[in-house]
N, C-alpha and C positions, 0 to 999 in steps of 0.2 A: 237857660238859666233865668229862673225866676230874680223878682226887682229887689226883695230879701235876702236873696241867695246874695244877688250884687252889690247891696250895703255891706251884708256880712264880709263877703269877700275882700272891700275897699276899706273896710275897716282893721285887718290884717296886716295890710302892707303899708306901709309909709309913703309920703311923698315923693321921696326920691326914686322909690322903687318905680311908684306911677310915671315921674320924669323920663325914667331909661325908657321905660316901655314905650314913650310919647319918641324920644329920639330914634328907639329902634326902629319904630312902625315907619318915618319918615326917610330912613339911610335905605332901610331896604327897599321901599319904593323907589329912590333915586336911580337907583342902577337897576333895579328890574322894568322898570319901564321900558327903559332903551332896549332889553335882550330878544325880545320875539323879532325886532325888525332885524339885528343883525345880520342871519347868513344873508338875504336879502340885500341889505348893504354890504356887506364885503363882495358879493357876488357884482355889484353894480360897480366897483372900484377895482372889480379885474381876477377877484381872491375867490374864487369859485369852491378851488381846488383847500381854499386853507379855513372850511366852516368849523373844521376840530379846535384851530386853534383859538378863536371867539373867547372862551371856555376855558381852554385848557392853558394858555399863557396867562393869565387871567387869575387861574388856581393857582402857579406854580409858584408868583411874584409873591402871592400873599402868604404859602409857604414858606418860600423863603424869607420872609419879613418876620411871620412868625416867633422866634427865636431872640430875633432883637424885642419886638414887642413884649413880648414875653416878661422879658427881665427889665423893660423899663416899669411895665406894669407894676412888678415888685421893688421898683430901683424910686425914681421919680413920681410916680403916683398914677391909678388910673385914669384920672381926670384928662391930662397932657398926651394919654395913648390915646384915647376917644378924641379929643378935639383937633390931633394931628390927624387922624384917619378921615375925619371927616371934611377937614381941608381938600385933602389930597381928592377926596370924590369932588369936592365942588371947583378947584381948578380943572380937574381932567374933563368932566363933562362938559365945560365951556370952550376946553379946547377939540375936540370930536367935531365940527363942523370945520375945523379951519387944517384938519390932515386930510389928504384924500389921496392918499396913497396905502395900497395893503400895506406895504413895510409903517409908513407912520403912524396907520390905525392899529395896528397887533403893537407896535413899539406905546399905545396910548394905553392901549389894553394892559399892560403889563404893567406898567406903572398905576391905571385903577387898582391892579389887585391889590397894591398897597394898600388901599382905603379898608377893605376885608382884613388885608392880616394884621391892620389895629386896632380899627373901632371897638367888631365884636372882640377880641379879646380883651379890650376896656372892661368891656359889657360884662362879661360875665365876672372878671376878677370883682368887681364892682359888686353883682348881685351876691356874689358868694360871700362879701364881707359884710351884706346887711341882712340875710336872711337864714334864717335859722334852720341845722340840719332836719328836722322833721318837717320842713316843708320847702326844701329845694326842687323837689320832683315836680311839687304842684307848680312851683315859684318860675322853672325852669317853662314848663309848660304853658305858662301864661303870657313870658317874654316871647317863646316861641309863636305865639297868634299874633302879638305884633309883628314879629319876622313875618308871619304866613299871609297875614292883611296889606300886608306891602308888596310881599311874592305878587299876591292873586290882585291887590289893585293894580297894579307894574304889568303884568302880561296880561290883564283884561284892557287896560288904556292904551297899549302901547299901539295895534294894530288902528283902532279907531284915533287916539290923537295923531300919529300920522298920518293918517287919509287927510284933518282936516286941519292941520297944521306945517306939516312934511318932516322927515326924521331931523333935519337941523336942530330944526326948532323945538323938537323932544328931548334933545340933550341938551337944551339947555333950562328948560322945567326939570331935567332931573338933576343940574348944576341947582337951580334956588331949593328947589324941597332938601337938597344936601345941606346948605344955606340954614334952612330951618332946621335940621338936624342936630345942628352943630349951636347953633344960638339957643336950645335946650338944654344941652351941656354944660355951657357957659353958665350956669345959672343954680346948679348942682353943688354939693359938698364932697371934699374929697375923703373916702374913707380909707385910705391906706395912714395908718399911726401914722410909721414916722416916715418923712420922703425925704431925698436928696435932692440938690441943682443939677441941673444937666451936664454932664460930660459926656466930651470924645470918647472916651476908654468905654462909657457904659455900651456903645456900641460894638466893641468887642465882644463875642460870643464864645464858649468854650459848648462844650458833650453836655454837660448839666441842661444848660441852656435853649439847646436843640431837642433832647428827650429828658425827660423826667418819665424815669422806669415806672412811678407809681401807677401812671396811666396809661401803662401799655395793654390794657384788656380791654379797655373802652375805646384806644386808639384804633387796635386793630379789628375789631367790631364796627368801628367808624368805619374806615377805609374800605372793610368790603363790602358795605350796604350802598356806602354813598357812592358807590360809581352806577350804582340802578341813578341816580341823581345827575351825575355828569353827561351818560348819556341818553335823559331825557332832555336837560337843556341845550341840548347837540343837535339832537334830530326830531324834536317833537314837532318844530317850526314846518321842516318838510313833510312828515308824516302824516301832517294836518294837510297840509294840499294836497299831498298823494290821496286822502280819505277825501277829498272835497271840499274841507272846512274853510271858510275865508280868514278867519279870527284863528290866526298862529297861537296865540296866548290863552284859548280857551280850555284846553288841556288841562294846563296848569292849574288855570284859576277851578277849576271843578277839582282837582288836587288838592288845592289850596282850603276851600271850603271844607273839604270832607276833612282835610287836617285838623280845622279850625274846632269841627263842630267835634270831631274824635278827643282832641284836645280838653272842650269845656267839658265832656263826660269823663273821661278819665285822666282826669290831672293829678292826683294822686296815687294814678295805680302803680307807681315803681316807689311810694312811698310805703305802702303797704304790701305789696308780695315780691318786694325786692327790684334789683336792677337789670341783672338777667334773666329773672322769667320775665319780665319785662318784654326785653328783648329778643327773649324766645317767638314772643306773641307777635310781635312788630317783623322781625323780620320773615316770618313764615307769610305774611302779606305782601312783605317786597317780593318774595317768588312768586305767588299766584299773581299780583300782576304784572311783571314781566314776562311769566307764561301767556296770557293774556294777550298782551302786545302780539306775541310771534303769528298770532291769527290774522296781523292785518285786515282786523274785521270792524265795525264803525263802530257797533253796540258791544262788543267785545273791547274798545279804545276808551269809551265813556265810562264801563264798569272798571278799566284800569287805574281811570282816572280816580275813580271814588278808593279803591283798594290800595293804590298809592298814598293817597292821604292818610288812610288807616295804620297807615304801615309807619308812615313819618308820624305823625298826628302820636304813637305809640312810641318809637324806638327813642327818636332827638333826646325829647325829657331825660329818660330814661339815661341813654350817654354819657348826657353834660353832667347829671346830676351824679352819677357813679364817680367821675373826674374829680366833681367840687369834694364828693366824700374821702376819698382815697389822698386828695392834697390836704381834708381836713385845715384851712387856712393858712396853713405855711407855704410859702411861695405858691403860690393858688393861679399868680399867673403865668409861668412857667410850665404848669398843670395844662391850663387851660391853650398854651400853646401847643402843647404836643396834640391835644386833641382835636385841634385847629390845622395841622400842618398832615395829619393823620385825613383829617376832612377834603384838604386842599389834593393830597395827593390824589384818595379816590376818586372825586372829582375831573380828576386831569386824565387819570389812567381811563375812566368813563370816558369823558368825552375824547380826548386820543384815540381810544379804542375804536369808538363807537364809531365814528369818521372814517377810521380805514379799513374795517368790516362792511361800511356801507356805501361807501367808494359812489357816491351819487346815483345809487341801483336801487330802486325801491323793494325791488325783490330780497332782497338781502338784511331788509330789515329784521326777516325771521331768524337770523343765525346773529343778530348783533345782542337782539333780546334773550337770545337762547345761551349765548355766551353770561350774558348779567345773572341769568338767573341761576346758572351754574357756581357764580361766584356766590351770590347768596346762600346755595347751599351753604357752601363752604362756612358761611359766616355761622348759620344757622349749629354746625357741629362744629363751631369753634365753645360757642356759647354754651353746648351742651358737654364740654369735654371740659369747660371752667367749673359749671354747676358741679360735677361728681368730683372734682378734685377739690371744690371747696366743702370745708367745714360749714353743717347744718346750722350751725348759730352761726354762722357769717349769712349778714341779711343780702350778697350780692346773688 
């Protein structure tokens, strides 16, 4: 992207929009930093046997929070769901050096995922009320390279600032970057009209709450790509030492970039040929590289890694932006939760999965990837069995 392109671009968006992206890029570093050392660490505290759960208690919490999030989003204001989620990452990461037991570390982990099932659903209720539907897909897109710059900073730092700092002391650089996160926030305008004061009761959840029918196409399109997602942050860490690699996190971060750079080229493309051919395109990439993986072959893992990113760098936008369209601003974050809790689960069923198919056998890596990309089939002719039953003027 030329230096044109990038006034132009920064001249589109508003400040505030720039602020999210400035918070996002920081939250998500906070907690991806610490994830490449994990099995590593639970493995040193006894948990050998419990690397699924890292991951997958992790998703479920945020999941579960989800729902509540959801409706304060639309209840109390986006503002107060970001700036409690981002609390919640900067006390837990200070406290991860002071548990040293599996049970206390998976009990910390659970409660992180808190921070996940509010910030981002902040986030996007947030974008969705300040940017306009003909440019959500790009808008959506753009937020996602801060998510992906934090990804790929977080799993490239995390191997080397342990070597020379030690994992303590990593959780707690990703306590202050959470720190800065959140003092971003703080500094923002709230754009939900009208808000209410806090109540007990708003924490009561009913069915609404939990699912909003509107986004059950992009939910379950979510759910079955993103467990290719749960179980790479499950077993990429080994996979890389089974291949030789010293740097757990360089996987990702070669992921991450090809996201990035798939991103600045087609950040528009679900704005213009829709949301599910979109999705068509992105997820036919999540299969070829999951078929890829089952090679456990080095040059065969690097080109996975580029095709991954193609595949996310393509589908995510595409999603979130389906979601904001279909809630159309009414309760936008109840939308935006089911999509989230849709995310959480895949996630969980990934990395769950992916742990007891590979039962610590490196051989078996073949049938854990052979499993995901089965499922992406699946996703793949979900997508193609919405396009023929939707109406040709319906842009999804």
């Amino acid at each position: 992207m030329h230096l044109h392109s990038f006034f132009v671009l920064k001249s589109k968006y508003s400040i505030q929009f720039w602020l999210l992206c400035l918070s996002t890029l920081l939250f998500f570093l906070s907690f991806n930093i610490i994830i490449p050392e994990m099995p590593d660490y639970i493995s040193s505290l006894g948990g050998e046997d419990y690397k699924g759960y890292i991951i997958g208690v992790f998703t479920i919490a945020a999941a579960l929070s989800r729902p509540v999030s959801g409706k304060l989003a639309d209840t109390i204001g986006r503002l107060p769901v970001m700036i409690f989620g981002g609390l919640v990452c900067v006390v837990i990461s200070f406290l991860y050096p002071l548990f040293t037991t599996v049970f206390g570390f998976l009990a910390l982990r659970a409660l992180h995922g808190l921070s996940t099932g509010f910030m981002p659903t902040g986030t996007v209720a947030y974008l969705a009320d300040i940017i306009p539907s003909d440019r959500r897909g790009e808008a959506m897109g753009l937020l996602g390279i801060m998510n992906n710059v934090g990804f790929m900073a977080g799993n490239a730092m995390s191997s080397i600032l342990t070597g020379y700092i030690g994992v303590s002391n990593v959780f707690i650089v990703a306590g202050v970057l959470s720190v800065f996160s959140v003092a971003i926030v703080l500094r923002m305008k709230e754009t939900l009209p009208v808000t209410k004061r806090f109540k007990l009761k708003h924490l009561l959840v009913n069915t609404d709450d939990v699912w909003d029918k509107r986004a059950i196409n992009p939910a379950i399109v979510m759910v079955l790509t993103v467990t290719t997602f749960g179980a790479l942050l499950t077993l990429i860490p080994d996979y890389s030492k089974h291949l030789g690699i010293d740097n757990k996190g360089l996987f990702l971060s070669v992921m991450t970039v090809s996201t990035i750079i798939t991103r600045l080229f087609t950040s528009k493309l679900s704005d213009k040929i829709g949301r599910a051919k979109s999705c068509l395109i992105g997820t036919s990439f999540w299969i070829i590289s999951t078929l890829l993986l089952t090679t456990i072959n080095l040059n065969a893992f690097y080109l996975a890694g580029i095709t991954c990113g193609i595949a996310s760098g393509i589908n995510s936008p595409a999603i979130f932006a389906w979601a904001v369209d279909v809630a159309d601003g009414v309760r936008s974050g109840r939308a935006m939760a089911t999509l989230f809790i849709a995310l959480e689960i895949g996630i969980s069923v990934g990395s769950f999965g992916s742990a007891a198919i590979y039962g610590n056998v490196p051989e078996n890596f073949i049938y854990v990837f052979l499993a995901i990309s089965l499922i992406n089939v699946l996703a793949l002719a979900y997508v193609i069995s919405i396009r023929k039953s939707t109406a040709p003027s319906v842009k999804y």
